[in-house]
N, C-alpha and C positions, 0 to 999 in steps of 0.2 A: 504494500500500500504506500502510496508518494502522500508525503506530506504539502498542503497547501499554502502557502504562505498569505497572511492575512493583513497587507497595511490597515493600520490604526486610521481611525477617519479623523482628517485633520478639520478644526472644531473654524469655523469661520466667523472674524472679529465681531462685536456684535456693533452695529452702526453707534456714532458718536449723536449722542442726546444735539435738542440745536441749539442748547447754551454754549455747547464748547465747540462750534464749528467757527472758526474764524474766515474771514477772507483771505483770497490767496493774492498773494504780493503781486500787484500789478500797479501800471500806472507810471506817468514820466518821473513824478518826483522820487520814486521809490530805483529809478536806476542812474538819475542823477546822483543821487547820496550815494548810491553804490562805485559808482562812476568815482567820484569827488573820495572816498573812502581809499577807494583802490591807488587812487596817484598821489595821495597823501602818504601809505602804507600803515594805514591806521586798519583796526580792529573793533569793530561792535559787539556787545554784549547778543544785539537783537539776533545777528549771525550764529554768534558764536554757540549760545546758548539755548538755540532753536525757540526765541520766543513766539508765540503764537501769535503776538499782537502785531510782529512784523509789519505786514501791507498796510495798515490802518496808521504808523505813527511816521512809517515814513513817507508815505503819501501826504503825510500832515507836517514835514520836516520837522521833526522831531526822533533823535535817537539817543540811543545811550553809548557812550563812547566807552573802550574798556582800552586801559592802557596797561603800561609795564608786559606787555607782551601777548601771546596768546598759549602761553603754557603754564598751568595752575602749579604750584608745588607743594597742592593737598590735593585728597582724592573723596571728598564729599560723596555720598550714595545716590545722592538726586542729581548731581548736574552734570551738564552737557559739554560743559568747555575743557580741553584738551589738556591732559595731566603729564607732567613732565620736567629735564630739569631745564629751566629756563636759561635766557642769555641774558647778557649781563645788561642790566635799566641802561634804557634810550634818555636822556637826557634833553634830547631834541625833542622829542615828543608831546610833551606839554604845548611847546607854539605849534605842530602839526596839528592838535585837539582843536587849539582854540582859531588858525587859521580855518580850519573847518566851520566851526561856531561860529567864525564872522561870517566866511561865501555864506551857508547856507542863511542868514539873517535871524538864528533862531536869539527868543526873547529869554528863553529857559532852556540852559544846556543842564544833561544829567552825565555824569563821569563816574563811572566807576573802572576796577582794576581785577588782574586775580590776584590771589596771592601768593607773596614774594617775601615765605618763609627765611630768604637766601638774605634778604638786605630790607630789615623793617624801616628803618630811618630810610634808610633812600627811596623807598617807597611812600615813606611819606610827604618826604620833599618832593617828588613828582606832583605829589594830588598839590599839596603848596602852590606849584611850581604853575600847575594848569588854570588854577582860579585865578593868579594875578596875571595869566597870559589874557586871561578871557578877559577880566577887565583891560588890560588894554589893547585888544584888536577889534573885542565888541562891545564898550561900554555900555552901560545898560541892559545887560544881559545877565539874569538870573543865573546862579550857578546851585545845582544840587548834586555833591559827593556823596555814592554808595562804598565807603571802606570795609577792610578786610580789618581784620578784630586786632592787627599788628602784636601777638601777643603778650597784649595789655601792656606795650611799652609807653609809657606815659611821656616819653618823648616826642614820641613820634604823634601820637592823637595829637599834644599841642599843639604840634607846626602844623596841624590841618586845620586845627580847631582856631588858631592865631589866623587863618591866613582869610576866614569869615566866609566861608561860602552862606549863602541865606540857606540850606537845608542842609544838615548833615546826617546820613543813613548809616544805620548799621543790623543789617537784618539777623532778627532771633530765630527764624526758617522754621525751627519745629521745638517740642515740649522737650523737656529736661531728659524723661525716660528714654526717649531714642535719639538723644543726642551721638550718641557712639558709632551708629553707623550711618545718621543723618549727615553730622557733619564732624568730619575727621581732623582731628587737629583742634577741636574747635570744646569751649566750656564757656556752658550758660552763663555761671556766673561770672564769669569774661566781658562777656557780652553785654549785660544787665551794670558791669561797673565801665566799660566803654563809656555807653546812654548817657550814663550819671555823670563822671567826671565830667563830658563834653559839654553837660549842660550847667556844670560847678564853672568851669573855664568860661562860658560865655551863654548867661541866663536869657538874655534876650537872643540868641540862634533858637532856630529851629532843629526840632530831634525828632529823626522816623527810623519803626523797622517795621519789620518785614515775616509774615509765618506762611506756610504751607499749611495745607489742610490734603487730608487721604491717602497716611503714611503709616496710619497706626493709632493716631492719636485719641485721647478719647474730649470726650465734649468738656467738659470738666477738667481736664490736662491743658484746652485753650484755654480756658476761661481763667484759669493760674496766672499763665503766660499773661496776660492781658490784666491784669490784675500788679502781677510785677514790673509790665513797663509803665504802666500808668507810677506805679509809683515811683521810679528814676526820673519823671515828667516828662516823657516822651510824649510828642506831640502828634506825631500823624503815625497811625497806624494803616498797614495795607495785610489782606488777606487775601489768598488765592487757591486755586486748585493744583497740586503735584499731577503733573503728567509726565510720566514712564519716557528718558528720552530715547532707550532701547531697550533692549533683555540685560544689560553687562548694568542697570541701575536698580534703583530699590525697585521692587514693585508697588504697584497703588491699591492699596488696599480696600478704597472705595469714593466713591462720585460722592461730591456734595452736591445738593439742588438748588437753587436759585434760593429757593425759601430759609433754607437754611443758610445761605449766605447773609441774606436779610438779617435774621434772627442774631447773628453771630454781631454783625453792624452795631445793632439793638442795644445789645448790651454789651458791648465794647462803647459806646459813646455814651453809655452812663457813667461809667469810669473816667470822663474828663478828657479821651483826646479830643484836640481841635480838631481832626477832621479822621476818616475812616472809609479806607475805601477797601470795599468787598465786592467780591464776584467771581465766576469759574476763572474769567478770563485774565484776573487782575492778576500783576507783575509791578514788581518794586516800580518799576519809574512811568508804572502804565498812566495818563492823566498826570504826569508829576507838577505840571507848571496849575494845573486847577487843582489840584494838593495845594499847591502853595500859596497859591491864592487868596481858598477858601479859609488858611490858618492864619492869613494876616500879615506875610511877609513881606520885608521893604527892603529893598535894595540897597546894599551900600556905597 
């Protein structure tokens, strides 16, 4: 008797709900910036990091610039940006960002980095280095920095925090329990004295981060979270959906819905942030200049 061989029937994705379909990147201004990135040799997060919001912010010239390279020297469970050991800080870089900032005429630049376990202080003088470019090639242009937790060199946060951008971010991504394989290299309470000191050093800045949702967590494990940055007076809170950026990352444990985005909004804004923006589709710098806005921020 021959034995049959029997493939396993392979299980077909189940369609994506239509909160989380986004548009697909089209449109002139969207390969202009492309265009304008590429001759610069400049790096975006929106790329790097496969955000979903792509086609909608750069159609709208609006991006997040990520500088000190594009290889991370942590290896976080969720993200998408390319891990490795890096080369050594561009220095030029910062007037590359902010020559950018000016062509494109944006009012609100957003910058962030990976990070650059390798050289904390020089990492910080870069973000330093970008917000006094931008004021002088595009005065009048809002600046909001997303940093890497520099860990917890209080050196290095100063010279970010001295140099005034109006927003300064430092995203808390997920709840304390699964911080180990959330994010590597990384302790909450790092994070939570980041907030704090940044906002000891300069009370009148603005202070935002940043969580995931559908990694694990439980309802009650945000509600901590949310709970503990209200207390360092963190001022804009952003919540979002974790989406899987292959099989080699965490997987997602479950879909939030709209309503529950709502809900979470609800009461996070009774806890005192100025502003709170939730949704499947929301991303640290997603809406950042109506972030900023809505919190009251003035230019320096």
């Amino acid at each position: 008797m021959s034995l049959v061989q029997i493939e396993p029937a392979r299980k077909t994705p189940a369609p994506k709900p239509e909160w989380l379909k986004a548009r697909a990147p089209l449109g002139e201004n969207f390969h202009s910036l492309k265009r304008l990135a590429r001759s610069l040799n400049l790096h975006t997060v929106c790329e790097s990091a496969q955000c979903p919001n792509i086609g909608e912010c750069w159609n709208h010239k609006t991006a997040t610039f990520m500088m000190l390279g594009n290889l991370c020297t942590r290896r976080c469970g969720f993200c998408a940006v390319p891990k490795g050991r890096p080369e050594p800080i561009d220095f030029d870089e910062p007037r590359r960002v902010a020559e950018a900032v000016a062509a494109l005429g944006l009012q609100f630049a957003v910058i962030t980095s990976v990070n650059r376990d390798d050289d904390l202080v020089g990492g910080a003088r870069a973000f330093a280095m970008v917000i006094e470019e931008i004021r002088r090639q595009a005065p009048g242009c809002g600046v909001e920095v997303l940093i890497p937790d520099f860990q917890g060199n209080r050196e290095a946060i100063r010279a970010v925090v001295e140099a005034k951008p109006e927003i300064l971010d430092h995203n808390t991504e997920s709840v304390p329990r699964l911080y180990r394989v959330v994010r590597s290299g990384a302790r909450y309470e790092r994070t939570l004295e980041l907030l704090r000191y940044a906002k000891e050093l300069r009370p009148d800045g603005l202070t935002k981060s940043g969580v995931m949702v559908g990694i694990g967590e439980e309802t009650h494990e945000l509600l901590d979270v949310f709970r503990d940055l209200a207390s360092v007076s963190c001022d804009i809170l952003t919540i979002g959906q974790y989406l899987r950026p292959s099989r080699n990352h965490l997987p997602m444990a479950r879909l939030y819905t709209p309503r529950e985005f709502a809900e979470l909004k609800t009461e996070a804004l009774k806890m005192g942030f100025r502003h709170v923006e939730s949704g499947p589709l929301v991303r640290s710098s997603y809406h950042a200049h109506e972030q900023a806005e809505s919190s009251g921020f003035v230019r320096v």
